[in-house]
C-alpha positions in Angstrom: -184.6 71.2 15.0 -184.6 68.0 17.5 -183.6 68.1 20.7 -180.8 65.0 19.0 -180.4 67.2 16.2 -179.3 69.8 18.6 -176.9 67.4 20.6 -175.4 66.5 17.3 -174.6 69.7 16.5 -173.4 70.7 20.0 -171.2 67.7 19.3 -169.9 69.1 16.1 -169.4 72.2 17.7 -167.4 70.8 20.2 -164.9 68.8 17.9 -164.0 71.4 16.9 -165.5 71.6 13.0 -164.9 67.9 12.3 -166.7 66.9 9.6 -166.0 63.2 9.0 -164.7 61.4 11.7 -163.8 57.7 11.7 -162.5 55.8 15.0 -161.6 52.2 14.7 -163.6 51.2 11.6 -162.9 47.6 10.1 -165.7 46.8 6.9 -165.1 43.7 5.0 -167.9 42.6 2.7 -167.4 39.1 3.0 -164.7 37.7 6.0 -162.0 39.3 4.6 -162.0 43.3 5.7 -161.7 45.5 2.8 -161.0 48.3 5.3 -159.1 47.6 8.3 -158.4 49.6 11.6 -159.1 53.2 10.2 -159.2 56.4 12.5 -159.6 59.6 10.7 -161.1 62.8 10.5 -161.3 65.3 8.3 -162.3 69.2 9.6 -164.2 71.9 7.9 -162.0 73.7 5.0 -159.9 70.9 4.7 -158.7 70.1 0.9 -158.1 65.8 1.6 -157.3 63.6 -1.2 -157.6 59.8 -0.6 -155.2 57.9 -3.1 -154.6 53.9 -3.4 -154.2 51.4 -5.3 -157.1 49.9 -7.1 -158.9 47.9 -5.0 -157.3 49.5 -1.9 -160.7 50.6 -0.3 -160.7 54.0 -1.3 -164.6 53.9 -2.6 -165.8 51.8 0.5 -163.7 54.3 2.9 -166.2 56.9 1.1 -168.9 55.1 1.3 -168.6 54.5 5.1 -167.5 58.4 5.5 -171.1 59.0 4.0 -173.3 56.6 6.1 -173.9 54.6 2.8 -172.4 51.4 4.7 -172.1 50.7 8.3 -168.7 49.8 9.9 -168.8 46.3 11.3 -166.2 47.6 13.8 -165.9 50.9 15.5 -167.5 54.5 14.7 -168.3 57.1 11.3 -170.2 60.5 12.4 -170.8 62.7 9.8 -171.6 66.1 11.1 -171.5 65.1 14.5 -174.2 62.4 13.7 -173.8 58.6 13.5 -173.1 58.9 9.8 -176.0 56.5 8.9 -178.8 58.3 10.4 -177.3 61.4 8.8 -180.0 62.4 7.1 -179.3 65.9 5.5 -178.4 65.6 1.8 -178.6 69.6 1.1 -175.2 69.3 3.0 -173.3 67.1 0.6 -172.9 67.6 -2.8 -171.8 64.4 -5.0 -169.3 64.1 -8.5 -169.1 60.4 -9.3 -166.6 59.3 -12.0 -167.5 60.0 -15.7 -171.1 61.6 -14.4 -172.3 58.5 -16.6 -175.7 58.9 -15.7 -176.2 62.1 -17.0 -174.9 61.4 -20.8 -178.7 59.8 -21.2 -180.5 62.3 -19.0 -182.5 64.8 -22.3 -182.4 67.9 -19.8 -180.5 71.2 -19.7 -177.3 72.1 -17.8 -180.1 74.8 -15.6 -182.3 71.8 -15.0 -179.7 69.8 -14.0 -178.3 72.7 -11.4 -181.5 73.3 -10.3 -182.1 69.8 -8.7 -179.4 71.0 -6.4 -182.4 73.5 -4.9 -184.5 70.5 -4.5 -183.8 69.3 -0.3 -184.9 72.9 0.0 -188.1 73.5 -1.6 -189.0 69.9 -2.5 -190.3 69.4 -6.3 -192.1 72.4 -6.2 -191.6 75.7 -8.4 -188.5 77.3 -7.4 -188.8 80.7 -6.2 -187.0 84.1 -7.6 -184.3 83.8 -5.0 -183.7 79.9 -5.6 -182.8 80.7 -9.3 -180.7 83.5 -7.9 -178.8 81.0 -6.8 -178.9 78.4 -9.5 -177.5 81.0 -11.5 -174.7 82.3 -9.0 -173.6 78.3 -9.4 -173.3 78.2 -13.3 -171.1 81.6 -13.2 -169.2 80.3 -10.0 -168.4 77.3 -12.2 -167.9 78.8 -15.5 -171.3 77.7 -17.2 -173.6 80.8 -18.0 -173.2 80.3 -21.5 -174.0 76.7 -21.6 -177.3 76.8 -19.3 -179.6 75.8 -22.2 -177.3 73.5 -23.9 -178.7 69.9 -23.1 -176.3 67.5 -21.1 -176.0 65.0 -23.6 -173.9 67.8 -26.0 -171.1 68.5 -23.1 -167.8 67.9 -22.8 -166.7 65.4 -19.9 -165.1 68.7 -18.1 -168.4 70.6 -18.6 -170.5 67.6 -17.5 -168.5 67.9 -14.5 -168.7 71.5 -13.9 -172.7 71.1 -14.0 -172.7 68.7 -11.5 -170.4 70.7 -9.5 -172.5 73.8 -9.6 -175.5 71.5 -8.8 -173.8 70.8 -5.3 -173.3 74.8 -5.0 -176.9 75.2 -5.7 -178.1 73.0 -3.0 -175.3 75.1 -0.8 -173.1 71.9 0.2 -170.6 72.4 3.2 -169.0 69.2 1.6 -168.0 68.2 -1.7 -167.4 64.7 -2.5 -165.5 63.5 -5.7 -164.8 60.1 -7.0 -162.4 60.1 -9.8 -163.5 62.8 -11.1 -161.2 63.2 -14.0 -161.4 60.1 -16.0 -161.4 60.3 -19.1 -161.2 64.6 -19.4 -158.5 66.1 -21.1 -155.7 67.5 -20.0 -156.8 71.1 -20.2 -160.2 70.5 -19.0 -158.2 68.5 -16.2 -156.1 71.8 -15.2 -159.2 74.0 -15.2 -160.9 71.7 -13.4 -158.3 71.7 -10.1 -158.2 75.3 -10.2 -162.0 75.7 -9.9 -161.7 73.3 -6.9 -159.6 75.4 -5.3 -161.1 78.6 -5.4 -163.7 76.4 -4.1 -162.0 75.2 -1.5 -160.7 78.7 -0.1 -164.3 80.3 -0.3 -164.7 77.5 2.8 -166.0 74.2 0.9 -164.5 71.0 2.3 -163.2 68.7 -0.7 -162.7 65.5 -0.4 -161.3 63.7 -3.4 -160.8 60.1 -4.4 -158.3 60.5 -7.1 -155.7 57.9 -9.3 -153.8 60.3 -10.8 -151.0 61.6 -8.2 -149.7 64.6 -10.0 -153.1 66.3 -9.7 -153.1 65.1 -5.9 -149.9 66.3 -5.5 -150.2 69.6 -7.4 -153.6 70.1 -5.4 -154.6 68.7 -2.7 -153.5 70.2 1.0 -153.4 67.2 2.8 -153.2 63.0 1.7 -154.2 59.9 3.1 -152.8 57.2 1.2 -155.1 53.6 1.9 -154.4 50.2 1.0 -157.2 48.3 3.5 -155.4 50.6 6.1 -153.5 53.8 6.6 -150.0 54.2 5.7 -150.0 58.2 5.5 -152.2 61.1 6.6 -150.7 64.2 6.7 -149.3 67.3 4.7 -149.0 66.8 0.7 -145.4 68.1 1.1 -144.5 65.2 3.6 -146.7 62.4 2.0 -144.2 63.4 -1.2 -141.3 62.5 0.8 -142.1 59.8 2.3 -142.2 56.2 1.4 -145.8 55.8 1.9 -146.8 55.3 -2.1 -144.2 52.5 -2.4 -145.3 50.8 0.4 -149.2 51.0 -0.1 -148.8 50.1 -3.8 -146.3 48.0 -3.2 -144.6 48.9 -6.3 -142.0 51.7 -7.4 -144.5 53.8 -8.0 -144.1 57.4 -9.2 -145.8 60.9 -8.9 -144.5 61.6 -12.6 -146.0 59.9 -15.7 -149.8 60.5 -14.4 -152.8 60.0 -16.0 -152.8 63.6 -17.6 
C-alpha cells in the first residue's frame, strides 16, 4: 500500500467509517447547477435511499459520490480518498437500471458472476477458491440453479440478482443501485428488497436511487430526498412525516399508488 493510500485510510478510519462524504458540492453541466450546495455522508452499514423527482439530480449526485464527475464547488472522498482518484473498483459493486447491457451479452449467469473476481486476479484463470466464491454469490442471491442458463433467457429480477451476486463476488463493501426495479414485477420486486436487506445486515452499505416510494419507504433505513439540493436526510420514519416529498416535487405527492 502507499504511503497516500495509507493516509487515506487513516482518514477513513478516523471519520469514523464514512464511506461517501460530500461537503459543499455545487455541479451544473452547463451554468445552471444541477446540484446545488450538498453536504452529506453516508457511513459503513448504512441502508440510504436517494429519491426525487425526475430530473432532480439524483444520478449526477451518484455520479459525483463515485468520482465519475468532479464537483465544481467543494469536496466528494470516497473511502477517505478524493473520490476521483479513487481508484479501487473491487470495492464497489454497480446495478444500473434494466441491466440493459446484459440482455445482448451471449454468456452465462457464472460468467457473468465471475467478472466480479476479475480486480482480483486480472483476466486470468480463476483459482479453486475464486470459484468458491463465485458460487457462495449465486446461492447468497438465490441463483445456483440458473448458473448455466445464458443471460439473454432471464427474467428482469434474475438479471438483477446476477449482477448483484457479481458485486458479492468481487467482495464490494458498497453496493450501488440505480432504479433497479424498473420494469420487474411486483413479486420479483418484493424478493428483490428482501435480498437487499439481508444484505444490508451481513454489513453491505446500500445505497439506492429509487422512484418508487413505497419500496423506499418499506425499506430503506434512512432517505435523502434531492431536488438540485437537500430538503430531507434523516430516518425513513421522519422523512414519512414530514413535508419534504411535497416540497421537493413540488406536488401532492403520495407514498401510496407506487410503481409496484
Amino acid at each position: 500500500m502507499s504511503a497516500s493510500s495509507d493516509d487515506a485510510a487513516a482518514e477513513s478510519a478516523a471519520t469514523g467509517g464514512a464511506i461517501v462524504e460530500l461537503s459543499n458540492v455545487n455541479f451544473g453541466y452547463t451554468a445552471t447547477p444541477v446540484v446545488e450546495d450538498i453536504t452529506l455522508r453516508i457511513d459503513q452499514g448504512e441502508y440510504v435511499a436517494v429519491v426525487g423527482p425526475n430530473g432532480s439530480g439524483k444520478s449526477t449526485l451518484m455520479k459525483l459520490m463515485l468520482g465519475l464527475l468532479r464537483p465544481d464547488v467543494g469536496k466528494a472522498r470516497l473511502f477517505g480518498e478524493a473520490s476521483h482518484d479513487f481508484d479501487d473498483g473491487s470495492r464497489i459493486g454497480y446495478v444500473a437500471q434494466h441491466a440493459s447491457a446484459s440482455k445482448e451479452m451471449p454468456i452465462t449467469v457464472r460468467e457473468v458472476v465471475r467478472m466480479g473476481r476479475f480486480p482480483h486476479v486480472g483476466f486470468g484463470r480463476l483459482s479453486a477458491e475464486d470459484e468458491a466464491i463465485v458460487d457462495r454469490a449465486l446461492e447468497t442471491v438465490g441463483m445456483t440453479a440458473f448458473a448455466n442458463r445464458r443471460v439473454t433467457k432471464l427474467s428482469g429480477g434474475q438479471r438483477q440478482r446476477a449482477f448483484i451476486a457479481r458485486a458479492l463476488a468481487g467482495e464490494a463493501d458498497l453496493l450501488v443501485l440505480d432504479e433497479p426495479t424498473v420494469g420487474v414485477d411486483a413479486e420479483s420486486v418484493d424478493a428483490f428488497y428482501d435480498l437487499l436487506e439481508s444484505l444490508n445486515e451481513e454489513g453491505i452499505t446500500v445505497l439506492l436511487i429509487e422512484h418508487d416510494l413505497s419500496a423506499v419507504t418499506e425499506h430503506a433505513e434512512r432517505v435523502v430526498c434531492l431536488n438540485r439540493e437537500i430538503y430531507f436526510d434523516g430516518p425513513t420514519e421522519e422523512f414519512v412525516q414530514s413535508d419534504a416529498l411535497s416540497r421537493a416535487f413540488g406536488t401532492a405527492a403520495s407514498f401510496l399508488g407506487g410503481s409496484r
